[in-house]
C-alpha positions in Angstrom: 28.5 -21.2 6.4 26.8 -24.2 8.5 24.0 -26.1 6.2 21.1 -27.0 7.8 17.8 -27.7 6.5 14.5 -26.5 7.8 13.9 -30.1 9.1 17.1 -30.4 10.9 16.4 -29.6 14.6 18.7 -26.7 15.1 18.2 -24.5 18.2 19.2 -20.5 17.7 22.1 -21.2 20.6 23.4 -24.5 18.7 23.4 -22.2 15.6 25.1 -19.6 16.5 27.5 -21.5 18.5 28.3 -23.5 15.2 28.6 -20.2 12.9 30.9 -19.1 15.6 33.3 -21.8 15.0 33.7 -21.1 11.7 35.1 -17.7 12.8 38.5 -18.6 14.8 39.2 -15.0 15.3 35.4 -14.3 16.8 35.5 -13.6 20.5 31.7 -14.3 21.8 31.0 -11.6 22.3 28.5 -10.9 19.3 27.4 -14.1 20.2 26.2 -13.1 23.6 24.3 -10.2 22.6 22.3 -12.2 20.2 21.5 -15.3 23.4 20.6 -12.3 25.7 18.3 -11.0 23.0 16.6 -14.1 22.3 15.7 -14.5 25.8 14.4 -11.1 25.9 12.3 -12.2 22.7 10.9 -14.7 24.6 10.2 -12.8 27.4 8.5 -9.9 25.7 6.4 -13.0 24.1 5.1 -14.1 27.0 4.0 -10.5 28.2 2.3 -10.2 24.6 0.0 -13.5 25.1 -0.9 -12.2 28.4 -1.5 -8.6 27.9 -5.1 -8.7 28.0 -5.3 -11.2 30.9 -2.5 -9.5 32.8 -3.9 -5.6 32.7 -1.2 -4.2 30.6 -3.0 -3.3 27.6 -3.3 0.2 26.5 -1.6 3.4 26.9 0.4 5.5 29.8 0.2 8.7 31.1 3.6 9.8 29.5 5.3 10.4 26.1 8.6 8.9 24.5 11.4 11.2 22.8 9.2 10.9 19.7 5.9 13.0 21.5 3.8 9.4 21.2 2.0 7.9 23.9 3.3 5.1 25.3 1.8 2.3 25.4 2.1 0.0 28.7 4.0 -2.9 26.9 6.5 -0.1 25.2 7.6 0.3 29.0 7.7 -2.9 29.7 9.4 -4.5 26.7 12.0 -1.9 27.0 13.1 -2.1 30.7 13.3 -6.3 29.1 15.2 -5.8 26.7 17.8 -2.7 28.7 18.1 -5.6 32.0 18.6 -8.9 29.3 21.9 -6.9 27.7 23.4 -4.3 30.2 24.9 -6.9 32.5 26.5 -9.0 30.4 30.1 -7.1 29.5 29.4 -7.0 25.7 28.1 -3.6 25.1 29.5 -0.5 25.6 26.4 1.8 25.7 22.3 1.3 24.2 19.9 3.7 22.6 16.3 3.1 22.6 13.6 4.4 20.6 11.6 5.5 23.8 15.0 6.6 25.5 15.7 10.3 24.6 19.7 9.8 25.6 22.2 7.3 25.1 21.4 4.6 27.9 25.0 3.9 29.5 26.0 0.5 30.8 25.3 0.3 35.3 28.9 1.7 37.2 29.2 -1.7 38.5 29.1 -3.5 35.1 31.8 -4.6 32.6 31.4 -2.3 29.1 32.4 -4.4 25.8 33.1 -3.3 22.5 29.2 -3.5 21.0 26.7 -0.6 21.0 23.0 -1.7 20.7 20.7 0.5 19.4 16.4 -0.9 19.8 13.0 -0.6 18.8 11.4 -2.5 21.5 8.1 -2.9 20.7 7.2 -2.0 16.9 3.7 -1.1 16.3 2.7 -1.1 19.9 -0.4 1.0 18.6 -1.9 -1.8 17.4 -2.0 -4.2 20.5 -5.5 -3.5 21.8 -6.6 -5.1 18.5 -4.8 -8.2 18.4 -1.8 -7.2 15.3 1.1 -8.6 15.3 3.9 -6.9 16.8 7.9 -6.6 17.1 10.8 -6.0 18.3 13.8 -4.6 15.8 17.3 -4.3 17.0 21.0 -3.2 15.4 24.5 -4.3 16.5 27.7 -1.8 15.2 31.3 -1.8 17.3 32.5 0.6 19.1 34.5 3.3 17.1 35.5 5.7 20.5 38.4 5.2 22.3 37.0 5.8 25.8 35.6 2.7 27.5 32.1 4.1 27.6 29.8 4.7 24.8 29.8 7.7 23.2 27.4 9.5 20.7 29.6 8.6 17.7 29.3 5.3 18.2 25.7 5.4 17.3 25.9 8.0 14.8 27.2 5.6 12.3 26.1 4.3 9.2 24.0 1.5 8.9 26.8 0.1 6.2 28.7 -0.5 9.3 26.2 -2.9 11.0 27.8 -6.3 12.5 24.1 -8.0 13.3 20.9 -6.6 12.6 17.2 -8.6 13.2 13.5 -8.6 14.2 11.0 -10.6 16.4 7.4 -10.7 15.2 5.1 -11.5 18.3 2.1 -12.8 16.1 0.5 -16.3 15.9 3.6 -17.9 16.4 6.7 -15.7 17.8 10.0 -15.7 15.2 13.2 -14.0 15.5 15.0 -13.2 12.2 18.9 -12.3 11.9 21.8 -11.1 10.0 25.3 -11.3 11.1 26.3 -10.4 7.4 26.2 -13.8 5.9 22.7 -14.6 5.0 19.4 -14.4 6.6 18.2 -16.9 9.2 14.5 -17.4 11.1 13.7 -19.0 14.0 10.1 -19.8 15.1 9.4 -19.9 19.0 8.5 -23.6 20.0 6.4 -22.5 23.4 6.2 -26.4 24.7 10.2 -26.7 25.1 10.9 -22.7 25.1 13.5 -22.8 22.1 13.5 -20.7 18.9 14.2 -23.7 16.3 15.8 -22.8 12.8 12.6 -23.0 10.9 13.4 -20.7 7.7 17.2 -21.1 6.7 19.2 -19.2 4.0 15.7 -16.5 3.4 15.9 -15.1 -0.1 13.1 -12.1 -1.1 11.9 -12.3 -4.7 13.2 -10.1 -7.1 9.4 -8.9 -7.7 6.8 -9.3 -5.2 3.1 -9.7 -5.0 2.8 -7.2 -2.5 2.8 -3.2 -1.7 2.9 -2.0 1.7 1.9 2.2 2.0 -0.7 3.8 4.0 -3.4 5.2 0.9 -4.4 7.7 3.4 -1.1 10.4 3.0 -1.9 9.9 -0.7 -2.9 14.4 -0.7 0.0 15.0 1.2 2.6 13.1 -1.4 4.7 14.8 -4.2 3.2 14.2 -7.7 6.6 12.1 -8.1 5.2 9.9 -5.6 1.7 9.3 -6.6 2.8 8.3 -9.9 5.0 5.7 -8.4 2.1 4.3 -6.0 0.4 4.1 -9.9 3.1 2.8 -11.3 2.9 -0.3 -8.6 -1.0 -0.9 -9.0 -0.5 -0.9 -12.6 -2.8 1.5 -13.3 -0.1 3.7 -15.8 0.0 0.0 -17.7 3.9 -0.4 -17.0 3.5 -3.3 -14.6 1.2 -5.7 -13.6 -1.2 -4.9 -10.9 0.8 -5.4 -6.8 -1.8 -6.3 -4.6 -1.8 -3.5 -1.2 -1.9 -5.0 2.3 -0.7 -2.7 4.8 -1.1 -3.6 8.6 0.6 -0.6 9.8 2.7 -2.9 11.9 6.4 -2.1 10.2 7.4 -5.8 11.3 4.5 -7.4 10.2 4.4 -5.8 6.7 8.1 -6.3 6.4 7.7 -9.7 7.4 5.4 -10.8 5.3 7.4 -9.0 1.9 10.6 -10.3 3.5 9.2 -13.5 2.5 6.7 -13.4 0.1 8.3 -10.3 -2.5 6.9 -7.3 -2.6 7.4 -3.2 -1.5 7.0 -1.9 2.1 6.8 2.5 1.2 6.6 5.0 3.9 7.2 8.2 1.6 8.2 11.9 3.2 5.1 14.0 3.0 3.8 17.5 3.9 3.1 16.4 7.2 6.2 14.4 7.7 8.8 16.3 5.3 12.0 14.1 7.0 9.7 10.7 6.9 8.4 9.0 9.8 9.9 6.2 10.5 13.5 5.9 12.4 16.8 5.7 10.6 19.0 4.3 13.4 16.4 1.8 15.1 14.2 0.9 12.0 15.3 1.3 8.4 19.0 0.8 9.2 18.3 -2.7 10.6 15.8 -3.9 8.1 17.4 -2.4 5.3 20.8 -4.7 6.2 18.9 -7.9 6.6 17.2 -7.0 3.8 20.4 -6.8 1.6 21.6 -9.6 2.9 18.4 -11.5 1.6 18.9 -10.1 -2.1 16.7 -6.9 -2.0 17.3 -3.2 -1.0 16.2 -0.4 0.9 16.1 3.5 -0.6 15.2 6.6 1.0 14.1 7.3 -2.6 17.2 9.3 -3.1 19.9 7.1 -2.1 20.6 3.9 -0.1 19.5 3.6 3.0 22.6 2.3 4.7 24.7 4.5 2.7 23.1 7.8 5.0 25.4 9.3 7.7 23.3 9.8 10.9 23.4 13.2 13.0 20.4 12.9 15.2 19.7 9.8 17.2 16.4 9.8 16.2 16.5 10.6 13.1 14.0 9.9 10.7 13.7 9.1 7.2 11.4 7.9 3.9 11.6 4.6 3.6 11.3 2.1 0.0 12.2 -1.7 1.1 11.8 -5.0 -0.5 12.5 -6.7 -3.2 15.0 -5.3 -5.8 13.5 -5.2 -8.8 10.4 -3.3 -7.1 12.9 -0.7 -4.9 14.7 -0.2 -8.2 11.3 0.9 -10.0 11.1 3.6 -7.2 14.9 4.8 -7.6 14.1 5.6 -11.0 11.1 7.6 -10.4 12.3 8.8 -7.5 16.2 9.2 -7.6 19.5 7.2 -8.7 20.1 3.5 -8.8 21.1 1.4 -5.7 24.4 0.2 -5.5 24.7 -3.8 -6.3 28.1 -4.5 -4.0 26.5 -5.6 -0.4 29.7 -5.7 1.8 29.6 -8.4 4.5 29.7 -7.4 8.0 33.0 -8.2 10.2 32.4 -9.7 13.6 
């Protein structure tokens, strides 16, 4: 692995162009997918600083797969993110949280060996009120034989991830990213239009400060799941005290636990029996770059990129953070997480 410091000046194309050499056998390819998605980062940025200047705050007239109301910059940042990648003769197929189907690769473009699967815009509820937002993403190979991407290909594990990351549109813009071998950030300079490595080698605590869950499902939990949430405000005297700060941004509260230590918790409920949030475009992703930065990432029952997908949108509960705080909800909640983290192949 390349050693740079947060002080060197190290664009994200210089970077990966420098972990790629370290790789003989690597063809690009992964490489290309993760330049076209950096420019769609900065695209999608520069619609978010101008959403309320440019009229594209707010919500459609239609619904996504899920049954939500779209919000305008949903549409937009996906149709970004689907024209940055299809052209490029790295990816086979996509699959979009606001897509209902696989989206296949244009008739009269090369398909590669990549499938794509997106979250374009991550908490797009909150953009009439200013909170950060983001984009999440996952990278696995092909597994088909036919040139074209097929529903297998997606329905895999999220063990089987090759690259796996996150933008957070918020004061500044930063793009975080896994390839298997550590975590990496890169802040948005907007004067010279370069992501520059500005948090190298991130590591999350082993306990955090912080809990992430919305108080307001707290009637429709399990009793199991109540006395965790006590159990992490230190009110059955087991622990000290976490302090809760929830955005309801996934992104922005992963973000902020990602570096700071602490539990993001979206538990299955009466309402929500399967969980809300989205195994393939969500959890799978953050739950690798997760791992890769030292913590884990449970469903409460078992390890998140351990679960074999049947549905593309699948949902699922969701405990992610630092270790030592995900392991205090696997033994309330279920069995311990597995300490072997297999590195991704390119």
């Amino acid at each position: 692995m390349v050693k740079h410091t947060a002080t060197s000046v190290v664009t994200i194309d210089r970077y990966i162009i420098e972990e790629e050499k370290l790789h003989p056998e690597a063809t690009g390819e992964l490489s290309g997918i993760l330049y076209d998605l950096a420019l769609a980062a900065k695209m999608i940025a520069n619609k978010v600083r101008s959403a309320g200047l440019a009229d594209i705050l707010g919500a459609t007239e239609d619904t996504n797969v899920q049954g939500e109301i779209q919000q305008k910059l949903d549409v937009i940042a996906n149709e970004i993110i689907i024209k940055a990648v299809d052209h490029g003769g790295r990816l086979c197929a996509m699959a979009s949280e606001e897509e209902p189907d696989i989206i296949q690769i244009p008739d009269n473009f090369k398909c590669g060996k990549y499938c794509l699967l997106f979250d374009p815009l991550d908490g797009s509820s909150n953009i009439d009120v200013n909170v950060p937002v983001g984009t999440i993403f996952s990278v696995v190979k092909k597994i088909t034989r036919g040139t074209r991407g097929e529903m297998e290909d997606m329905l895999q594990p999220g063990r089987r991830q090759v690259a796996a990351g996150y933008v957070i549109y918020g004061a500044s813009t930063m793009l975080v990213y896994t390839t298997g071998r550590g975590v990496h950030g890169f802040t948005l300079d907007p004067s010279i239009g370069e992501f520059l490595l500005s948090h190298p080698h991130i590591r999350v605590p082993n306990s955090g400060r912080y809990l992430s869950v919305n108080d307001s499902y707290e009637r429709l939990w399990s009793d199991d799941v109540r006395a965790l949430m006590r159990r992490y405000r230190g009110l059955d005297g087991q622990r000290a005290a976490m302090n809760v700060r929830y955005v309801g941004s996934l992104v922005a509260d992963f973000h902020r636990n990602l570096l700071g230590g602490g539990l993001f918790a979206y538990p299955s409920n009466t309402k929500n029996v399967k969980g809300k949030l989205r195994l393939l475009y969500e959890a799978n992703p953050l739950a690798f770059i997760v791992e890769q930065a030292g913590g884990a990432a449970t469903s409460g029952d078992m390890r998140i990129l351990d679960i074999e997908p049947t549905d593309l949108h699948q949902r699922t509960p969701l405990y992610i953070g630092s270790k030592g705080d995900v392991d205090i909800a696997l033994s309330m909640l279920g069995k311990p997480v597995v300490d072997e983290i297999p590195l991704a192949a390119r």
